[in-house]
N, C-alpha and C positions, 0 to 999 in steps of 0.2 A: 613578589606577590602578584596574581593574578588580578588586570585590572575589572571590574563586573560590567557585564554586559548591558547597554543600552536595549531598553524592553521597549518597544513600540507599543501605547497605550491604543484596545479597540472597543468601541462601545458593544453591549451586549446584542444587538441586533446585529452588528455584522459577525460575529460568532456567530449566531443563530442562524444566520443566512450559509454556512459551511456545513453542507450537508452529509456527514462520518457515519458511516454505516460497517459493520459488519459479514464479511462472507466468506464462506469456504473456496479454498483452490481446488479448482477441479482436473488442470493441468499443466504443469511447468516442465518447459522444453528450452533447451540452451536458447539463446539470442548471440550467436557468432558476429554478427552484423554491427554490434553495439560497442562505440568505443569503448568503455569499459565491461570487464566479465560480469553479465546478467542473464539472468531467463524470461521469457515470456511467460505470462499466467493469465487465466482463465478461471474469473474468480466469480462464485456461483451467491447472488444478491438476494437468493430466493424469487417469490411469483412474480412481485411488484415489480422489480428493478430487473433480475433477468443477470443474465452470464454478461461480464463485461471482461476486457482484456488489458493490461498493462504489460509494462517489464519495469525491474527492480532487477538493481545490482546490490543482489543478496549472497554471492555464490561464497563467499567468507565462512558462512555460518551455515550455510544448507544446501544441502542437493537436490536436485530437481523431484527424486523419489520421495522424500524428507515430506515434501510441502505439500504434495498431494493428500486432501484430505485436514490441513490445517485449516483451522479458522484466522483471519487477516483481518485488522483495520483499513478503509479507504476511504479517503473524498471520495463520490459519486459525484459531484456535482460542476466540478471544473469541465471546461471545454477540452473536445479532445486535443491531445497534442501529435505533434508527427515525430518521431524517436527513430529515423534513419530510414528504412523500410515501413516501421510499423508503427501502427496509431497506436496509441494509448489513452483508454476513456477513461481511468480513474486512476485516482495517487494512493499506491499504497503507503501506509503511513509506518516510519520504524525514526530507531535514536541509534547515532553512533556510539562506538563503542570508542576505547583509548585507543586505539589501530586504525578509528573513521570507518569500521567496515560496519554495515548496517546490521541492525539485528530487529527483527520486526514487533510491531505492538501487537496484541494479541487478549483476547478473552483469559481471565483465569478458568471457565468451566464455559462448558457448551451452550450456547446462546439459538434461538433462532437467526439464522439467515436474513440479513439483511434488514436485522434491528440498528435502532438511530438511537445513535453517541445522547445519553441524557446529562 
């Protein structure tokens, strides 16, 4: 039997203070550079927030063609990080699957850009 997971307890302010937004991929292009198989993306936050760039080791479950034009979950709000070559300003948010390959969170129907996780 599987033993259950220790849940680290967070009070509701520091959730609130994780700022999850909403945005469309505007373009994913290999990341050969990355130890593991990912793509770069260019994920569109709308007026407010603006084009931000990550990579995600998603290539499991999608092609770089696939994603363009998908709506994505992300923290906006974490520092950027340095990912070999390249910065990554926001975390896109997914759940592994039984294989550990990601598969990403997502809107069920069309949302505006860069609406905040209620």
């Amino acid at each position: 039997m599987r033993q259950k997971e220790d849940i680290k307890t967070i009070g509701i302010d520091e959730f609130l203070n994780v700022d999850v937004r909403v945005g469309t991929v505007i373009e994913a292009v290999d990341f050969p550079e990355a130890r593991k198989s990912a793509y770069k993306l260019k994920i569109d936050f709308g007026d407010d927030i603006g084009v931000k760039k990550t990579s995600a080791q998603i290539t499991a479950h999608y092609s770089a063609e696939a994603l363009v034009g998908r709506q994505v979950i992300a923290v906006v709000n974490f520092p950027p990080r340095q990912i070999g070559p390249f910065m990554s300003e926001v975390l896109t948010l997914g759940l592994a699957d039984e294989n550990g390959d990601i598969v990403l969170l997502h809107p069920d129907s069309k949302v505006p850009d860069g609406g905040r996780m209620h």
